[in-house]
N, C-alpha and C positions, 0 to 999 in steps of 0.2 A: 731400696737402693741396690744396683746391681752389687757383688763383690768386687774389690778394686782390682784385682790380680787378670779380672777381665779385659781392662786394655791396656796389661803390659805382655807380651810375648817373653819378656826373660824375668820374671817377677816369682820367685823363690815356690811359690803356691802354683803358677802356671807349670812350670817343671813339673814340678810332683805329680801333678795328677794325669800331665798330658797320656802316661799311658792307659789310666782311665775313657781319656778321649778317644783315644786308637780305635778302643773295644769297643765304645760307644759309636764309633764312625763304621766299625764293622758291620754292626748290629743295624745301622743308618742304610747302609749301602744296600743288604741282602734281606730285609724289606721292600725296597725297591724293586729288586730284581724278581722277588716273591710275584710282586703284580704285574711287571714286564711280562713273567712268563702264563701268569694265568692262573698259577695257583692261589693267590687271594685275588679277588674278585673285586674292578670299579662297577660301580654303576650308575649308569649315564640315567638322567632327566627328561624329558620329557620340553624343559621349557630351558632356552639358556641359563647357565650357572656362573657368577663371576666370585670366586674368594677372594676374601683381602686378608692376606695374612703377612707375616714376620719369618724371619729364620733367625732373627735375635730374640734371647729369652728376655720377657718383661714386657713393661706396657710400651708402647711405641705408637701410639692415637688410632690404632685400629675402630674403633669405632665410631668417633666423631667423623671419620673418612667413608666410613659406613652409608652415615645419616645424611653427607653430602651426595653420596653417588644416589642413595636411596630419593632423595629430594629431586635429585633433577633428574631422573627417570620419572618422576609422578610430571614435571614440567614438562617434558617431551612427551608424555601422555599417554606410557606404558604404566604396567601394575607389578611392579614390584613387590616382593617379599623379602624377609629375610628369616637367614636362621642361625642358629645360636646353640653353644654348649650349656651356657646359662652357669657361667663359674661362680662357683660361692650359695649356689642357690639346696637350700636342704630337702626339696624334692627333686630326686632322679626322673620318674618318670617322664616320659615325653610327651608335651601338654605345648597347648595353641595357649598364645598371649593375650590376656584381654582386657577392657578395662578397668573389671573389678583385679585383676590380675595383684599380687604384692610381689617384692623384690626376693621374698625367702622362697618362695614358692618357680619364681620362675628367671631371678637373675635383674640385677640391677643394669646390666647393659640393654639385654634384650625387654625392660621395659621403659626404658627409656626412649628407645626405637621407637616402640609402638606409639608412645605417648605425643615423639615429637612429631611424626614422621603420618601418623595413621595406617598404617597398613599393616598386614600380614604380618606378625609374628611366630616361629615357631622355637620350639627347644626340645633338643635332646643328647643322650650324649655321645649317640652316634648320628651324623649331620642326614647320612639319607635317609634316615630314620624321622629325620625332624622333617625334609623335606617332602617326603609322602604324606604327610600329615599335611602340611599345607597346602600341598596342593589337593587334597583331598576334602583338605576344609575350605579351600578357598579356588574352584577349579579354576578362575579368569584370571588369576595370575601367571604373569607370560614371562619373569626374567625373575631369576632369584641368588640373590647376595650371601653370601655366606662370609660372615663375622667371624674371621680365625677360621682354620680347618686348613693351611697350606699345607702339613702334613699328612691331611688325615686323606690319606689317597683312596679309600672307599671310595669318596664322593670324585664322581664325574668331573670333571668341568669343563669351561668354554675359555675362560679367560683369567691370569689368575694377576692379579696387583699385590706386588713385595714392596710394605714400607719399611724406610728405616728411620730411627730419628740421629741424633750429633753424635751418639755414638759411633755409627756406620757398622764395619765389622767388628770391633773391637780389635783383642789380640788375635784374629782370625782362627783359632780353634773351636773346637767343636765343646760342650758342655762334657764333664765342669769345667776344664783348663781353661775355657772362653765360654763367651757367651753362644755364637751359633748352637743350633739346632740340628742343622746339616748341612754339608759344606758350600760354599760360595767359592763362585759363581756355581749355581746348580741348573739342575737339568729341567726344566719344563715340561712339567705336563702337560699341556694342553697348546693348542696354535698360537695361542695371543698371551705374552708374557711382559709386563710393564710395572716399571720399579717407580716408585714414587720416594724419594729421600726428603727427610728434612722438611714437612708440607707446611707451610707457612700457616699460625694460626694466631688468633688475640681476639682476645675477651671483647663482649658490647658491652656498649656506651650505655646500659641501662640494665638494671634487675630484673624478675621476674618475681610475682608472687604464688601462692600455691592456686591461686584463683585466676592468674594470667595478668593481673595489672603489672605495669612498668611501672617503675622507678630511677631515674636518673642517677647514674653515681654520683653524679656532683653532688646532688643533695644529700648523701648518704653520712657523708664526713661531719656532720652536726651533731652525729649518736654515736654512742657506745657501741663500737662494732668488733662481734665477735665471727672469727674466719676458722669452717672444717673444712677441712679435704682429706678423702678417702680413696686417692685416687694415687697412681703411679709414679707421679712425678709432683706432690704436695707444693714443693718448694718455688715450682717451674710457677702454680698457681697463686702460691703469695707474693712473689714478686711484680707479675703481672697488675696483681691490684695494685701495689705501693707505686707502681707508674703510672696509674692511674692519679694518683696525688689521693689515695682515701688513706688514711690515717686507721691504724687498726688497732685495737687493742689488746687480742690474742691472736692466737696462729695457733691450731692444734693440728698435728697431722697425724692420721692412723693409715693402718694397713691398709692396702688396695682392696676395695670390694667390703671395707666395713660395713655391719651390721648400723651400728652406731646404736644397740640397746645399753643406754649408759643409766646407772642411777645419778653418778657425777652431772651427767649433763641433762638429766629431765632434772637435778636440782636448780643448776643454774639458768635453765629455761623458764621456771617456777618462780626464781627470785630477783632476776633480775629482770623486771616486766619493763623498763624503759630502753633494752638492749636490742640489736637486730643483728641476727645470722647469714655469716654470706655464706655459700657453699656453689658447690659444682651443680651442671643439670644431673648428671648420674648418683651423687649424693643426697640432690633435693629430694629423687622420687623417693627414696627409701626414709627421709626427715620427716616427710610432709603424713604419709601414713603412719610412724612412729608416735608423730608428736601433734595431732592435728588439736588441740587445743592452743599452740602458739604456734602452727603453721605459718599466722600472717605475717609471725617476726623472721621466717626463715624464706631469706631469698635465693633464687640460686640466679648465676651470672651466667648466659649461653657464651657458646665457645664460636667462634668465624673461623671455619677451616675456608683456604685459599687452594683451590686446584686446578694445576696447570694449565694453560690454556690447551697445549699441545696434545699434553693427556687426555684432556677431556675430545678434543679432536677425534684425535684415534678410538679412544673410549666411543663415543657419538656412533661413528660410521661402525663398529665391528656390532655394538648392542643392535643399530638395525637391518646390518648384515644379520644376524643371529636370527632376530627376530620372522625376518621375512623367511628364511631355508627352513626352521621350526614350523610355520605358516604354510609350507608349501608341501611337507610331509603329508 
């Protein structure tokens, strides 16, 4: 959960630190200017680039947003990629996503991507780093996503999408005294800059097993049903189910990006054999390799992200503007 003092402007801890924020705004600004002028170095692609990032600190569905843009780019019948810092994951190196791939080794977002999505994955934790790798692993990939990386101005881009969620800006300070990043309304990188606030999302009408079978929520409310989430906003996700009408018996919520190596919980996976687990799809992938002997009991709920009609408009014509000026180099 963010700190509270985040969306108050006159809140005793916001004071305090605001001249921490100055320094940090300093420090924000003359990086910038670092690459304005040439002394650190972007570098442009090869194939168009669109980031999806945040200027608020936290999760704010960066990547379910991802998996939408990444889906209907495969419908309109380009080859997307994407690429990834790969948070939380205990190998650094920069490594292509596969299907033998685990969550420790390469990031429970970016293989979740892979898994839903099929395509290109790369990680690393500098992005054009991960970029040349993909496209070097994968040359007919023609348009690539970059999962978070708004700040990390190395990378190139073409088009960048700033989501926010109910938050908005908070106390509009810069971190710690607020939540931003760097200050808002900011300067644009690249030609085509689109905000996305608030994207409408809610759970389907049916589970997933580790093996792809659906199950109905309706039916679910029969059994002992135990709920993880290890995800940013836990609470956003329990409630969602209880509007569903499923009846739950626990709610456990851990850190963002949990391991989920529990003795606690492979106990009660062990003993309580008539129970079933609901969790997140970014959860599932790292449960179902954990735990694959009661796999079948752990489902995980995909997530409907809704995007704009409008956006997607403008998004549509700029991706095949892109495409074709790349095409004609």
């Amino acid at each position: 959960m963010p700190p509270h003092h985040w969306s108050s402007p006159t809140a005793a801890l916001t004071l305090a630190l605001r001249p921490i924020a100055a320094a940090f705004a300093v420090l924000v600004a003359l990086r910038k200017r670092l690459y304005d002028w040439g002394i650190l170095k972007t570098q442009t692609l090869p194939v168009p680039v669109v980031v999806v990032g945040n200027v608020v600190a936290g999760g704010v569905g960066k990547t379910p947003v991802v998996i939408a843009l990444a889906q209907r780019l495969l419908r309109m019948g380009y080859r997307p990629g994407v690429i990834s810092r790969g948070y939380g994951r205990q190998n650094k190196a920069c490594c292509i996503v596969t299907s033998q791939s685990s969550a420790q080794e390469v990031g429970d977002e970016p293989l979740l991507i892979h898994k839903l999505c099929g395509i290109p994955v790369a990680v690393a934790s500098h992005r054009v780093q991960a970029a040349t790798a993909l496209i070097a692993a994968h040359p007919d990939c023609n348009v690539i996503i970059s999962d978070d990386g708004l700040q990390h101005l190395a990378l190139g881009r073409d088009i960048e999408i700033v989501l926010f969620d109910e938050r908005g800006v908070g106390n509009h300070y810069l971190m710690p005294a607020g939540p931003l990043r760097e200050p808002w309304p900011r300067q644009p990188r690249c030609p085509v800059h689109l905000v996305l606030s608030d994207v409408p999302r809610q759970l389907s009408s049916h589970a997933v097993s580790s093996t792809g079978q659906s199950y109905p929520l309706s039916a679910i409310t029969r059994q002992t049903t135990h709920v993880l989430a290890g995800i940013a906003k836990p609470d956003a996700f329990f409630q969602m189910l209880r509007d569903r009408n499923l009846v739950l018996t626990s709610c456990t919520a851990y850190p963002d990006h949990k391991n989920f190596i529990s003795a606690d919980l492979a106990d009660q996976l062990a003993t309580q054999t008539n129970a079933i687990w609901l969790c997140t799809e970014k959860d599932a992938v790292k449960l179902w390799q954990l735990y694959p002997g009661h796999a079948h009991r752990i489902l995980s709920i995909p997530l409907i992200v809704e995007l704009d009609a409008t956006f997607l408009s403008v998004l549509d014509a700029t991706i095949q503007a892109l495409i074709r000026q790349h095409t004609d180099l």
